[in-house]
DRENPA-3360 file (N, C-alpha, C; in nm, 2 decimals, always signed):
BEGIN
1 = XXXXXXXX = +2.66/-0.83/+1.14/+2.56/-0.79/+1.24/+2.49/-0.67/+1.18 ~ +2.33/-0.63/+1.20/+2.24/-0.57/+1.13/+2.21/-0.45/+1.23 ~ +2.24/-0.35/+1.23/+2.25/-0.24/+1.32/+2.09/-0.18/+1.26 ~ +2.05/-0.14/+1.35/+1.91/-0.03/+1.34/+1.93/+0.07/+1.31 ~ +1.91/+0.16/+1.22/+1.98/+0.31/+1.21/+1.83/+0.37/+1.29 ~ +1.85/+0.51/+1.32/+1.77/+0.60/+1.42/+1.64/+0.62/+1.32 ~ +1.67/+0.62/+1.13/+1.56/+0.65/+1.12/+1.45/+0.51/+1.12 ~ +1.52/+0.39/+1.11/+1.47/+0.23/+1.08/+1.39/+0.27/+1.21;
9 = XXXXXXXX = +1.40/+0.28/+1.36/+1.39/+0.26/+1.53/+1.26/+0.37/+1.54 ~ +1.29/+0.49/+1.44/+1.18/+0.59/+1.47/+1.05/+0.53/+1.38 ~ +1.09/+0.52/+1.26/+0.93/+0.39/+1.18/+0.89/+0.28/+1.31 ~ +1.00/+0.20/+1.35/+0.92/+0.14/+1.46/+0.86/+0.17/+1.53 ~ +0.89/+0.25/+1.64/+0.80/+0.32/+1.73/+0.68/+0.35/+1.67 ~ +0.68/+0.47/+1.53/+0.61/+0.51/+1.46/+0.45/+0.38/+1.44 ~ +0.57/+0.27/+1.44/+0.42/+0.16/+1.36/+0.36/+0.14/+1.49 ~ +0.47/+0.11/+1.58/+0.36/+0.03/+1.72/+0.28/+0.18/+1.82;
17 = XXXXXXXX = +0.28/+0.25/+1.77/+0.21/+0.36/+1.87/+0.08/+0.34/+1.75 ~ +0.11/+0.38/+1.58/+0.04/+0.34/+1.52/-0.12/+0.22/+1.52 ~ -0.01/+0.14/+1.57/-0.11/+0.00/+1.63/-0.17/+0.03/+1.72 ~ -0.12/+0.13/+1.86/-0.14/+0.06/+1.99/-0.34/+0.17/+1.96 ~ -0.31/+0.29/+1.85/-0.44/+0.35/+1.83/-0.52/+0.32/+1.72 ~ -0.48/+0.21/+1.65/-0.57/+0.20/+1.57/-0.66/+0.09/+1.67 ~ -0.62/+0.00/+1.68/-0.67/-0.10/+1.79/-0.82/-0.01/+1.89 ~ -0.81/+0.10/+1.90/-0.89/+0.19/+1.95/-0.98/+0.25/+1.87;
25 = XXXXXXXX = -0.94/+0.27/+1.76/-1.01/+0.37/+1.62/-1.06/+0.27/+1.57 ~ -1.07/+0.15/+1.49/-1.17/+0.09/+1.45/-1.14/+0.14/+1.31 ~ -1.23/+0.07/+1.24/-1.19/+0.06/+1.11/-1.30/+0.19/+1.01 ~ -1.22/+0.24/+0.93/-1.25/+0.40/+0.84/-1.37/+0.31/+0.78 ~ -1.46/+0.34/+0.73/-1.55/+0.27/+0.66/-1.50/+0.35/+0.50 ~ -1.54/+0.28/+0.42/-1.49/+0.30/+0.28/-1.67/+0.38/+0.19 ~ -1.65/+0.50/+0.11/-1.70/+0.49/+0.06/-1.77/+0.37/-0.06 ~ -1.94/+0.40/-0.09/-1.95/+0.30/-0.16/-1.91/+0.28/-0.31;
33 = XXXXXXXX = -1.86/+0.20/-0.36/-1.82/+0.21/-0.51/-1.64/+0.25/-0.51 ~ -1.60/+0.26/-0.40/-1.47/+0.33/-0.36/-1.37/+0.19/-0.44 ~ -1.27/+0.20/-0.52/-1.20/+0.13/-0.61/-1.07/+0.20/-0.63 ~ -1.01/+0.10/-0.64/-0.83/+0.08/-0.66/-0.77/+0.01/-0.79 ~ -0.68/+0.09/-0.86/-0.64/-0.03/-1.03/-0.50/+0.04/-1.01 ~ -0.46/-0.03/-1.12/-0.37/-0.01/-1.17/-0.34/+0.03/-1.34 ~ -0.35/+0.15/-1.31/-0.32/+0.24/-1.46/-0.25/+0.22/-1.55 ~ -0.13/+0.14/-1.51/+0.02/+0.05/-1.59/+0.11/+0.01/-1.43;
41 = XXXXXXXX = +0.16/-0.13/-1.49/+0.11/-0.22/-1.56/+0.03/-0.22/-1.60 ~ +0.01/-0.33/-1.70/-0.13/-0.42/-1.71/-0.10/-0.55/-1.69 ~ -0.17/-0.61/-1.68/-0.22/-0.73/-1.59/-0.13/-0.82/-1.75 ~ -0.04/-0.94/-1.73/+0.02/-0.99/-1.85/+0.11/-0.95/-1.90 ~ +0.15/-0.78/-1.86/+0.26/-0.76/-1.96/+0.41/-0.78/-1.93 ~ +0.46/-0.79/-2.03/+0.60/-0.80/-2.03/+0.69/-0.65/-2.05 ~ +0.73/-0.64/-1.93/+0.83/-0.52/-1.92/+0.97/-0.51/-1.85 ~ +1.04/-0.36/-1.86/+1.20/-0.37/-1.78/+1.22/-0.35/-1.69;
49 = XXXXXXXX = +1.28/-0.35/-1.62/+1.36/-0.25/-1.47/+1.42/-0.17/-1.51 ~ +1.43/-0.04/-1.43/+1.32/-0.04/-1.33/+1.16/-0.04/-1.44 ~ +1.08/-0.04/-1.32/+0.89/-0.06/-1.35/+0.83/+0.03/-1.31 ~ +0.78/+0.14/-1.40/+0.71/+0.24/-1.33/+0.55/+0.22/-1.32 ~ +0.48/+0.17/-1.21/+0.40/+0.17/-1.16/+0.31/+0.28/-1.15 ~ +0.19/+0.33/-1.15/+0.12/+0.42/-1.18/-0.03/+0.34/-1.09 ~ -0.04/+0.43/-1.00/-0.21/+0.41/-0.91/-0.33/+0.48/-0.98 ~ -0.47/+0.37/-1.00/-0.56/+0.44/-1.02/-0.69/+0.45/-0.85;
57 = XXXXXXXX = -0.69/+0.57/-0.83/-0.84/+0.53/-0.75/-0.98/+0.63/-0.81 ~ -1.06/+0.56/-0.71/-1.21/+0.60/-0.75/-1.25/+0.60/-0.63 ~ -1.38/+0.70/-0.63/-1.45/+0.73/-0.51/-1.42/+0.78/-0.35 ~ -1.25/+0.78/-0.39/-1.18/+0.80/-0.27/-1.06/+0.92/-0.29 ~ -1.03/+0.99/-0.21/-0.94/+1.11/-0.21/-0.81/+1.04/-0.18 ~ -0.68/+1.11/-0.21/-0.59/+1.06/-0.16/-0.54/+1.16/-0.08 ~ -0.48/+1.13/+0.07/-0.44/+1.25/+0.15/-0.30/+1.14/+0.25 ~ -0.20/+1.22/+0.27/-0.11/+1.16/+0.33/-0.13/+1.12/+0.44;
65 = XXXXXXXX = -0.06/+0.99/+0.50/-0.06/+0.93/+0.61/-0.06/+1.04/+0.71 ~ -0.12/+0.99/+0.84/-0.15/+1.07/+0.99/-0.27/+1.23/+0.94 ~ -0.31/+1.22/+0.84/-0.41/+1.34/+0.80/-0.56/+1.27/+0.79 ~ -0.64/+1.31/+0.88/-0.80/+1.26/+0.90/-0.86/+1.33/+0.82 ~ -0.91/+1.31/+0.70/-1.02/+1.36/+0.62/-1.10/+1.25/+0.58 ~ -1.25/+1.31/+0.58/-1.31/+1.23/+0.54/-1.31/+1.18/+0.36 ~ -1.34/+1.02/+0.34/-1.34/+0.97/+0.20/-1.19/+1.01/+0.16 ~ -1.11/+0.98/+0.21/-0.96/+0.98/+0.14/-0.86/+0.83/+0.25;
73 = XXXXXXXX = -0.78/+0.81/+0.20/-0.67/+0.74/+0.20/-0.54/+0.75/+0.14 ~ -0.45/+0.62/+0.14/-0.29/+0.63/+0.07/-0.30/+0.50/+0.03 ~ -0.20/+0.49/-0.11/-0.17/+0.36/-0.09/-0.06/+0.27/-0.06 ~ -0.10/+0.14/-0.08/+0.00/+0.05/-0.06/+0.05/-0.01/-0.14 ~ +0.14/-0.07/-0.19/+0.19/-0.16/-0.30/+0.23/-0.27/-0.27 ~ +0.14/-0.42/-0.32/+0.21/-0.54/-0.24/+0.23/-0.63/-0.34 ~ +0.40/-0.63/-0.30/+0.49/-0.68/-0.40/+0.49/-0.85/-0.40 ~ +0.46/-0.94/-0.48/+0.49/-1.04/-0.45/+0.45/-1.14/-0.32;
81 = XXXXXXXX = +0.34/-1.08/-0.28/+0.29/-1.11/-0.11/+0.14/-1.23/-0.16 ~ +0.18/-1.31/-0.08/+0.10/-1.46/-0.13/-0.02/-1.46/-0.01 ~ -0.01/-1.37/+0.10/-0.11/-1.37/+0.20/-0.14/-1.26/+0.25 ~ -0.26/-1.19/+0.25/-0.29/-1.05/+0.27/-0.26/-1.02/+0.41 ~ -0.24/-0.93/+0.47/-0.24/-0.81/+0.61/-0.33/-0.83/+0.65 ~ -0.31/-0.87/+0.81/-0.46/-0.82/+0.88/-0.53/-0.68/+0.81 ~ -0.63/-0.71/+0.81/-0.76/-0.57/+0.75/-0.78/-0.52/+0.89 ~ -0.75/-0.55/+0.99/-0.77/-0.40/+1.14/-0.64/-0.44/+1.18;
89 = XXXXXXXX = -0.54/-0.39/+1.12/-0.41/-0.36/+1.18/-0.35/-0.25/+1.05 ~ -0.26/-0.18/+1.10/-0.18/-0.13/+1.00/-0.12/-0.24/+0.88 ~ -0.09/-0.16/+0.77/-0.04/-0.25/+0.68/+0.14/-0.30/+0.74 ~ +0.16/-0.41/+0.73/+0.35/-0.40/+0.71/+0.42/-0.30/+0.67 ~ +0.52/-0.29/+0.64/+0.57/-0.19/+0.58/+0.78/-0.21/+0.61 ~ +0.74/-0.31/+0.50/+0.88/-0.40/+0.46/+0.92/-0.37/+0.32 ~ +1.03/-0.47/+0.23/+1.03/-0.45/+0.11/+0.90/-0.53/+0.02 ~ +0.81/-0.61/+0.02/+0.72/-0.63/+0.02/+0.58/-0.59/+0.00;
97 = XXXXXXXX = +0.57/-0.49/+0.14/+0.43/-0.38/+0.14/+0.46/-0.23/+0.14 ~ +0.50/-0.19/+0.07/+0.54/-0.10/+0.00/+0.44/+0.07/+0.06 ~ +0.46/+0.15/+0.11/+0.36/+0.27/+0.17/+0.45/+0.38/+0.10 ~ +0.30/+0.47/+0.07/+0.31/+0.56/+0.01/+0.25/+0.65/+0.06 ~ +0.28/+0.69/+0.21/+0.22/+0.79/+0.29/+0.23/+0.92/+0.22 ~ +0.33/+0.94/+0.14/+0.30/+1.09/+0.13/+0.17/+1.14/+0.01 ~ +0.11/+1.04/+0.00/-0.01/+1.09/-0.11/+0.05/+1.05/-0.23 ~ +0.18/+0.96/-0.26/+0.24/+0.95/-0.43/+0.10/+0.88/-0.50;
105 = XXXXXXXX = +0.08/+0.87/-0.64/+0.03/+0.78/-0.74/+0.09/+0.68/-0.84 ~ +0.24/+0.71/-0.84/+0.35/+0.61/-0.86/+0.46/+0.61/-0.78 ~ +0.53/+0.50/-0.90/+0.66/+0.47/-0.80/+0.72/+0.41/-0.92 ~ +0.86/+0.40/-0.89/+0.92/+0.32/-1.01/+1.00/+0.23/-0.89 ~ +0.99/+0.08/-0.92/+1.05/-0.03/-0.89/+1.15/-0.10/-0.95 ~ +1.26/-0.15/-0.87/+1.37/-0.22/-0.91/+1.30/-0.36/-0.90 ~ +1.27/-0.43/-0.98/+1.24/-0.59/-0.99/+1.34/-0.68/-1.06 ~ +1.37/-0.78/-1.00/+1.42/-0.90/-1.06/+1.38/-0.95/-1.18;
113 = XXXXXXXX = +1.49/-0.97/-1.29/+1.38/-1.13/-1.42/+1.31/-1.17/-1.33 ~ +1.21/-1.23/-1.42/+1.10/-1.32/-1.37/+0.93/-1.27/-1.34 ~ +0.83/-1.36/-1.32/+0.72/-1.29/-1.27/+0.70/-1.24/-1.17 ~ +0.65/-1.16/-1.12/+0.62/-1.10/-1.01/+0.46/-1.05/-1.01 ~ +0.40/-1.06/-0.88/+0.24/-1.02/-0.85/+0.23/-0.89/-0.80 ~ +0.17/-0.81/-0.81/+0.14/-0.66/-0.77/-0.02/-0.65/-0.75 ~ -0.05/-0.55/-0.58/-0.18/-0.57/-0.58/-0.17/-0.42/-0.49 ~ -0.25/-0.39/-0.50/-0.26/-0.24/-0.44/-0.43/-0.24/-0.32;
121 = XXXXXXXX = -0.36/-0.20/-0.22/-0.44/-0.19/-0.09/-0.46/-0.02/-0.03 ~ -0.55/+0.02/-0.01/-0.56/+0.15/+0.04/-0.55/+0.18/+0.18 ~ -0.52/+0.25/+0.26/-0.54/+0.22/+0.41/-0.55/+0.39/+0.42 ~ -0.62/+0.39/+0.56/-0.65/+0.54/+0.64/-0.56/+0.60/+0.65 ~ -0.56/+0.70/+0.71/-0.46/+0.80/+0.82/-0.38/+0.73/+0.91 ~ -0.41/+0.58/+0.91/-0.34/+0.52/+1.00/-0.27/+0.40/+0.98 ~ -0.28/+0.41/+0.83/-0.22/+0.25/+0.72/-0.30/+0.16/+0.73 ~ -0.46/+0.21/+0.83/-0.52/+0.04/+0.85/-0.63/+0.04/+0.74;
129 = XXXXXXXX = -0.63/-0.11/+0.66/-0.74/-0.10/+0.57/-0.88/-0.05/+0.56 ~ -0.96/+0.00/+0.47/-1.13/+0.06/+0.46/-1.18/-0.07/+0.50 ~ -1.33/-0.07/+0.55/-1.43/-0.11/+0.55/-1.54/-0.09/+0.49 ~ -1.56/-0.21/+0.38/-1.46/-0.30/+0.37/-1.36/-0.25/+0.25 ~ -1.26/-0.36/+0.29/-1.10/-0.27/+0.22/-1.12/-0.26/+0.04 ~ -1.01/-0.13/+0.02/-1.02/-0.08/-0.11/-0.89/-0.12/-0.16 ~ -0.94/-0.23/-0.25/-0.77/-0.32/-0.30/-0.83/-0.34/-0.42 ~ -0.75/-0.34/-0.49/-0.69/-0.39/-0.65/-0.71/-0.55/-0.65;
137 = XXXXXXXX = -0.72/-0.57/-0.79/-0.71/-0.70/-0.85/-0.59/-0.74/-0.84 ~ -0.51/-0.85/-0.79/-0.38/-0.88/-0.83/-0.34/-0.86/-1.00 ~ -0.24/-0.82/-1.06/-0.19/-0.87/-1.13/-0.06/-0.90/-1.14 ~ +0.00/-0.95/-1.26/+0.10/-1.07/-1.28/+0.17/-0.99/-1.38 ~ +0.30/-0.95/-1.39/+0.38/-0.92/-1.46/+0.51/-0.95/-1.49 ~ +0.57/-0.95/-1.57/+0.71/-1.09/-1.60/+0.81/-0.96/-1.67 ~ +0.90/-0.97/-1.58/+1.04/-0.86/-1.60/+1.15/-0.93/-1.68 ~ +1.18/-0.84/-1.79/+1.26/-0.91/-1.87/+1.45/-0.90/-1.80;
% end
């Protein structure tokens, strides 16, 4: 049996109050030319676990979740995810879609052998994607 711990129950709440105001707030509009990559990986390569991951952005600030400044965001990291997030909802936030509210620009990841896809999405103060959204190219990396 899978017990909730208080901090798993406080993210919940956290997401659906999240929701119940973004639904109200509308979507951040994205500066123009505003872009998302990936610094390392690179798109093809062959590497270990863990995977240190490294964010690039452009045209856009990075400022931590629940902080309203204008031209900034956080990002997201989406692991292996074959169908994008609603773009006016918060992002998920599973093992999967990965949030990096506190303003990080990496991460190191535990990945399985095998390939795996990585795509990076930016979202507001409120995890909900820019208009229109500031996301990365997928790429494709194969863990030895």
């Amino acid at each position: 049996m899978n017990m909730i711990t208080n901090t798993q129950r406080f993210f919940l709440y956290s997401v659906l109050a999240v929701s119940m105001v973004s639904a109200a707030h509308g979507a951040t509009p994205a500066p123009d030319g505003a872009a998302v990559y990936f610094v390392s990986p690179m798109d093809g390569q062959t590497v270990s676990s863990p995977v240190t991951v490294r964010f690039g952005l452009e045209g856009l600030g990075v400022a931590p979740a629940g902080v309203e400044r204008g031209s900034t965001g956080h990002h997201h990291l989406l692991v292996d995810v074959d169908d994008l997030p609603a773009m006016n909802q918060p992002v998920p936030a599973d093992d999967r879609h990965i949030h990096f509210g506190g303003g990080q620009t990496q991460t190191t990841l535990e990945l399985s052998p095998g390939e795996h896809t990585l795509k990076l999405l930016v979202g507001d103060h409120l995890h909900v994607p820019h208009e229109p959204p500031v996301m990365s190219e997928q790429i494709t990396i194969t863990v030895e």
